[in-house]
GURO-462872 format. One record per residue (C-alpha): residue number from 1; residue in three letters; y, x, z. Coordinates in steps of 0.25 Angstrom, whole numbers, always signed. Example, Ala and Ser with C-alpha at 12.3 -4.5 7.8 and 13.67 -1.06 7.14 Angstrom:
  resi  resn     yy     xx     zz
     1   ALA    -18    +49    +31
     2   SER     -4    +55    +29
This chain:
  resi  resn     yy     xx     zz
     1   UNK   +411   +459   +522
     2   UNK   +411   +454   +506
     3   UNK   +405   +464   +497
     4   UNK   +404   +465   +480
     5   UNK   +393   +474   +478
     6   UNK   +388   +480   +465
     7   UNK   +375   +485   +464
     8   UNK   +365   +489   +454
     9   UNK   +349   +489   +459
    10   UNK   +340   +494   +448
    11   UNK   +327   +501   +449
    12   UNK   +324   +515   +446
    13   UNK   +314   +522   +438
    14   UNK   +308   +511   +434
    15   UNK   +307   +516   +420
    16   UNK   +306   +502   +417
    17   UNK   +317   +493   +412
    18   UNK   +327   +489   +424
    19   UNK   +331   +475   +420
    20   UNK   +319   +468   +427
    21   UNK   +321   +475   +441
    22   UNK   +336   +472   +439
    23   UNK   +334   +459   +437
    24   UNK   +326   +459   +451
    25   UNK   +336   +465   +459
    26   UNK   +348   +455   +454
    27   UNK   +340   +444   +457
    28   UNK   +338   +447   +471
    29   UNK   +353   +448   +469
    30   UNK   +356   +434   +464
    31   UNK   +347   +427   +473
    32   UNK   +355   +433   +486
    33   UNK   +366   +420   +484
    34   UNK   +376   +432   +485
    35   UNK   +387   +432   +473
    36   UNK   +383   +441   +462
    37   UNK   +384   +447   +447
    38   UNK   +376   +454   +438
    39   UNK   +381   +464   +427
    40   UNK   +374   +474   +420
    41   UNK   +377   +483   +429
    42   UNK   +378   +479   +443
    43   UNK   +377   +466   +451
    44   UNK   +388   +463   +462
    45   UNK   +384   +455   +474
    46   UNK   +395   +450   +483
    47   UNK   +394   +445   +497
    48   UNK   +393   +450   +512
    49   UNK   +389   +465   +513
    50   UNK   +376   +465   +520
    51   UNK   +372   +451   +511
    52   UNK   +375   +459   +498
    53   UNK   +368   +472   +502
    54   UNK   +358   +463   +506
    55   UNK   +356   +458   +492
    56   UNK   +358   +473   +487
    57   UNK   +347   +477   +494
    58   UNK   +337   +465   +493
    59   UNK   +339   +469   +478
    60   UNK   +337   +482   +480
    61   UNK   +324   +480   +488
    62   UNK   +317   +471   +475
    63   UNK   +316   +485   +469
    64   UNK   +314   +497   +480
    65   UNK   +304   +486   +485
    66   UNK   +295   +489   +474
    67   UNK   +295   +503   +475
    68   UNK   +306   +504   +463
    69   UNK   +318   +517   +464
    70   UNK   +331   +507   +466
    71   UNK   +344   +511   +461
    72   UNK   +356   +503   +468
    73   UNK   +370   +505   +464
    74   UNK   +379   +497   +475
    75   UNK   +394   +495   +473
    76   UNK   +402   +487   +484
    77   UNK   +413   +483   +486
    78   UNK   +416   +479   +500
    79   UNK   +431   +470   +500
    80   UNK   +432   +465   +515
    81   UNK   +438   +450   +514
    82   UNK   +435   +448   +500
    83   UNK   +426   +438   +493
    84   UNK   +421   +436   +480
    85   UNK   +423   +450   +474
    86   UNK   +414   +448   +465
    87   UNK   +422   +438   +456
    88   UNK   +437   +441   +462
    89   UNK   +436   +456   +457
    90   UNK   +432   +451   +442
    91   UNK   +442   +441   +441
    92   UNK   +454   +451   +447
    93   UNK   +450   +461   +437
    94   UNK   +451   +451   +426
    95   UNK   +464   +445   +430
    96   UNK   +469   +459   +430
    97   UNK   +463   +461   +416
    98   UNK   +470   +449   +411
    99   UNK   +483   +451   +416
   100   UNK   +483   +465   +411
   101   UNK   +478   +460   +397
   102   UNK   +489   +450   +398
   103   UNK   +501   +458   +402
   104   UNK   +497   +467   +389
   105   UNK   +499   +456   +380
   106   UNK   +511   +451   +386
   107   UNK   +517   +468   +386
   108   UNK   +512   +469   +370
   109   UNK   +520   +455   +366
   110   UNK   +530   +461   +374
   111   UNK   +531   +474   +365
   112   UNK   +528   +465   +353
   113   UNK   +541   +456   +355
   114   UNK   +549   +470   +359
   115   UNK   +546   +477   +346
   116   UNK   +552   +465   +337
């Protein structure tokens, strides 16, 4: 079962800056082979569900492991027969943006001949 998963793995308590620990967990991430992406808040990891919670908690463990509090924020989407969420749902979206923007235009030039 495919999955797109969300997840935010930061220590807690620390009273230290976060960015070091961060990078730590999202490299485990990357070296899992599965798809991913990094923003500022989140990364998204596709694949199978127990590979990609796998990775989740692989990552997760870098921190607990040392005896560091572990926050984890997990979002998931799970799309039976679906495969690369990850890009497909971006590029739908953007489409849909660029369609709207276009169909705008079109109805303002519309309006513009109209009133001469």
């Amino acid at each position: 079962m495919n999955a797109l998963i969300a997840v935010a793995i930061a220590p807690c308590g620390t009273g230290e800056e976060m960015s070091s620990y961060v990078g730590e967990v999202v490299q485990v991430i990357r070296e899992s082979g599965l798809p991913n992406r990094t923003n500022s808040m989140f990364t998204e990891i596709e694949g199978e569900w127990d590979e990609v919670m796998a990775v989740v908690k692989k990552a997760t463990m870098v921190l607990a492991d040392r005896g560091i509090r572990t926050e984890v924020v997990l979002k998931a989407d799970i799309r039976p027969g679906y495969q690369d969420m990850m890009h497909g749902k971006l590029e739908r979206m953007e489409k849909k943006i660029a369609m709207a923007k276009a169909n705008q235009v079109n109805q303002e030039n519309q309006e513009g001949s109209d009133a001469k």
